[in-house]
C-alpha positions in Angstrom: -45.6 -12.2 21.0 -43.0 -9.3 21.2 -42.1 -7.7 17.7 -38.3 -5.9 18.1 -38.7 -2.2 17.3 -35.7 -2.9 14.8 -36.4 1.1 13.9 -36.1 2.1 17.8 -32.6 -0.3 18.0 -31.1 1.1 14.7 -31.8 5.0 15.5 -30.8 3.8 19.0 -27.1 2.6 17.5 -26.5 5.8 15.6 -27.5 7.9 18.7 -25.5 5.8 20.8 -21.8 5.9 19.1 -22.6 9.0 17.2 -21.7 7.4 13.8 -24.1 7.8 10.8 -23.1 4.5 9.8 -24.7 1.7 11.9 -23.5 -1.7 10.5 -20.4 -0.1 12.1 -21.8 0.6 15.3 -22.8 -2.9 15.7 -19.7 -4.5 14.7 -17.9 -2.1 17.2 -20.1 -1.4 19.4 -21.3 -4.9 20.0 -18.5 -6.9 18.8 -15.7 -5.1 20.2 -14.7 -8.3 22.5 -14.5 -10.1 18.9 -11.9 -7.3 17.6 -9.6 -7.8 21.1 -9.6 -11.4 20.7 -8.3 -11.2 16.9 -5.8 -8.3 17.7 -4.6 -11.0 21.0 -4.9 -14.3 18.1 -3.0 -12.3 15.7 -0.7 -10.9 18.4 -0.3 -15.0 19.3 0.5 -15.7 15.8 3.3 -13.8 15.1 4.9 -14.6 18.5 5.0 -18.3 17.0 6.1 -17.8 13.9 9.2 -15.8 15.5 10.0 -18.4 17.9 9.6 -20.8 14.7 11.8 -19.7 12.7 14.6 -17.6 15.0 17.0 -20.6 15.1 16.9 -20.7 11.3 19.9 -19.6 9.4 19.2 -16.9 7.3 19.5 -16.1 3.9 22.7 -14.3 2.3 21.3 -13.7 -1.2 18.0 -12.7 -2.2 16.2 -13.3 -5.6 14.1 -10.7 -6.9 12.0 -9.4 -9.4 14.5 -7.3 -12.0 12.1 -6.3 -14.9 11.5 -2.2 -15.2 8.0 -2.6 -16.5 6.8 -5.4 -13.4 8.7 -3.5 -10.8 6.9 -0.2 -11.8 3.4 -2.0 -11.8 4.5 -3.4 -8.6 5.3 0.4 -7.4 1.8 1.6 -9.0 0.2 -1.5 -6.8 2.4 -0.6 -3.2 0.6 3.5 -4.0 -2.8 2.4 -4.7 -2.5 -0.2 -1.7 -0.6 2.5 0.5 -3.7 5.5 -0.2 -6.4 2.2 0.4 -4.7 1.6 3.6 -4.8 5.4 4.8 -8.9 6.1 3.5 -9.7 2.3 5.2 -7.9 3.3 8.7 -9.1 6.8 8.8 -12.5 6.5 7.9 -13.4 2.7 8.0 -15.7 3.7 10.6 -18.1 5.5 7.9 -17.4 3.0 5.1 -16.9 -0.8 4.8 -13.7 -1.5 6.1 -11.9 -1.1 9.2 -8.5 -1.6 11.3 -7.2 -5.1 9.6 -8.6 -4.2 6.5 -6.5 -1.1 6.7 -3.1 -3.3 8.3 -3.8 -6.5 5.1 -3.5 -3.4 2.6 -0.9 -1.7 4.8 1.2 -4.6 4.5 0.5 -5.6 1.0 2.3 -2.3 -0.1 5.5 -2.9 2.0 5.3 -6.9 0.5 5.1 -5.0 -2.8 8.2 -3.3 -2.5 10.5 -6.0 -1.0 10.2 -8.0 -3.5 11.1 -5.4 -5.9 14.5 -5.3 -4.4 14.5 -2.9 -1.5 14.4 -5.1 0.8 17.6 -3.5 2.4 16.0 -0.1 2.4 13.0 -1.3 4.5 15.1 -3.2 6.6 17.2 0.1 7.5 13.5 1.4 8.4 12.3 -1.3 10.4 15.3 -1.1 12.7 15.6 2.7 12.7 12.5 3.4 14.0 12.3 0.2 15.7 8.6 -1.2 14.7 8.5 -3.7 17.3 8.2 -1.5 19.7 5.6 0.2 17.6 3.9 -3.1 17.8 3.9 -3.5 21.3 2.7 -0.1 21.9 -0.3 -0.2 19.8 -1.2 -3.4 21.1 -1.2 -1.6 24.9 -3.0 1.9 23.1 -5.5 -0.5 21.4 -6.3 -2.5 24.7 -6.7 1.0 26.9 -8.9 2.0 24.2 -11.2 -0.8 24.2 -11.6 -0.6 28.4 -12.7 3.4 27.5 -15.2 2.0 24.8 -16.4 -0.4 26.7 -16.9 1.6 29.8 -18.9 4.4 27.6 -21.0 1.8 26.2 -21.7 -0.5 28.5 -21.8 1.1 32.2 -22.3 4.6 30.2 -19.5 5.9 32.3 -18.5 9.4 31.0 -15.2 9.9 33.1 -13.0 10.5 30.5 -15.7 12.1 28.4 -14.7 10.4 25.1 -17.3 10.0 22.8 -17.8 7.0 20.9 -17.1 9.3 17.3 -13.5 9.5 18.6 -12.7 6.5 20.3 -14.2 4.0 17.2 -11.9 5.6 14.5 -9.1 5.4 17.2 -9.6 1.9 17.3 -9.7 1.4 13.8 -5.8 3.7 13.4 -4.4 1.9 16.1 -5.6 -1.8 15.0 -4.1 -0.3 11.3 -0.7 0.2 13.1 -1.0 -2.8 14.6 -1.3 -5.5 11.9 0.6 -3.4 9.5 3.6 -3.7 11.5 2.2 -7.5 12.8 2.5 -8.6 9.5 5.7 -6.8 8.0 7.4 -8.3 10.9 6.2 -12.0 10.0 6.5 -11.4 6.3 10.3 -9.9 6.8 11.0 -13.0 8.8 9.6 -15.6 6.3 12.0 -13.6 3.5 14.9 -13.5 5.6 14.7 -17.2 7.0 13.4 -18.6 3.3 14.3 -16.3 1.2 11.9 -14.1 -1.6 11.6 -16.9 -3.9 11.6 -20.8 -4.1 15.2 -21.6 -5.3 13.3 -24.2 -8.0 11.1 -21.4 -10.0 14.6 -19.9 -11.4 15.7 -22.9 -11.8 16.4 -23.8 -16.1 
């Protein structure tokens, strides 16, 4: 019977992507194909939920939260989810976490402060620096970075002489972009098509 050298394949791993941390060099370096296919399924998503809900008339008054003590938890929350999203996209390639770990929290601190009432001033941002076509790029970067990846990995083709330390936590920044945006754009949509609130929970 053959016995896998599990040793030989882990040591292999690290030497391979040049990360200490192999659980991530399997999930990346393995699984890769896995990542594209969420970044294209999430990519999907938010195409539908646009065409859904683009005929919808939108909202002319929003309902938010107005009590100083929640809204300043709710700022406390949008920081600590804000710094979680930064450490998780720049070095979720040497501790658990990763590109949509990074974009879930990134998004959770903009969600935090919408519904705290500044919608408008996020608004202003989102068309002023116009994150869609943010989106769209970092879908593009994220692809072409995948094809180096893979080509380093599996055909160890050095052509553009990128090694695997650089082009994993790449991944992971550019998938942080990604969903961050993906999901402020769906979330912003669902707000200005439905509103913040159900109409009922004010109700007396």
């Amino acid at each position: 019977t053959n016995i896998r050298d599990t040793e030989f394949i882990v040591d292999n791993l690290a030497m391979l992507t040049d990360i200490p941390n192999t659980v991530t060099s399997v999930i990346l370096g393995t699984r890769l194909f896995d990542t594209v296919g969420e970044v294209t399924v999430f990519t999907l998503a938010g195409l539908g939920v646009k065409i859904l809900l683009n005929q919808e008339k939108s909202e002319e008054e929003f309902q938010v939260i107005k009590d100083p003590t929640i809204i300043q938890l709710l700022d406390f929350s949008s920081l600590l989810c804000a710094f979680l999203a930064v450490e998780l996209g720049i070095r979720g390639h040497l501790t658990p976490g990763g590109g949509f770990a990074a974009g879930v929290a990134g998004a959770t601190a903009i969600t935090l402060l919408m519904i705290t009432g500044r919608m408008q001033k996020l608004e202003n941002i989102y068309l002023k620096y116009n994150a869609v076509a943010i989106e769209k790029l970092a879908v593009v970067a994220f692809i072409i970075v995948a094809l180096l990846s893979f080509s380093s990995i599996l055909f160890n083709l050095n052509i553009f002489d990128f090694p695997q330390s650089f082009l994993i936590p790449t991944l992971n920044i550019i998938c942080a972009i990604k969903v961050t945006i993906g999901t402020w754009s769906i979330i912003r949509l669902f707000i200005l098509k439905r509103g913040l609130f159900s109409w009922y929970a004010f109700k007396d």
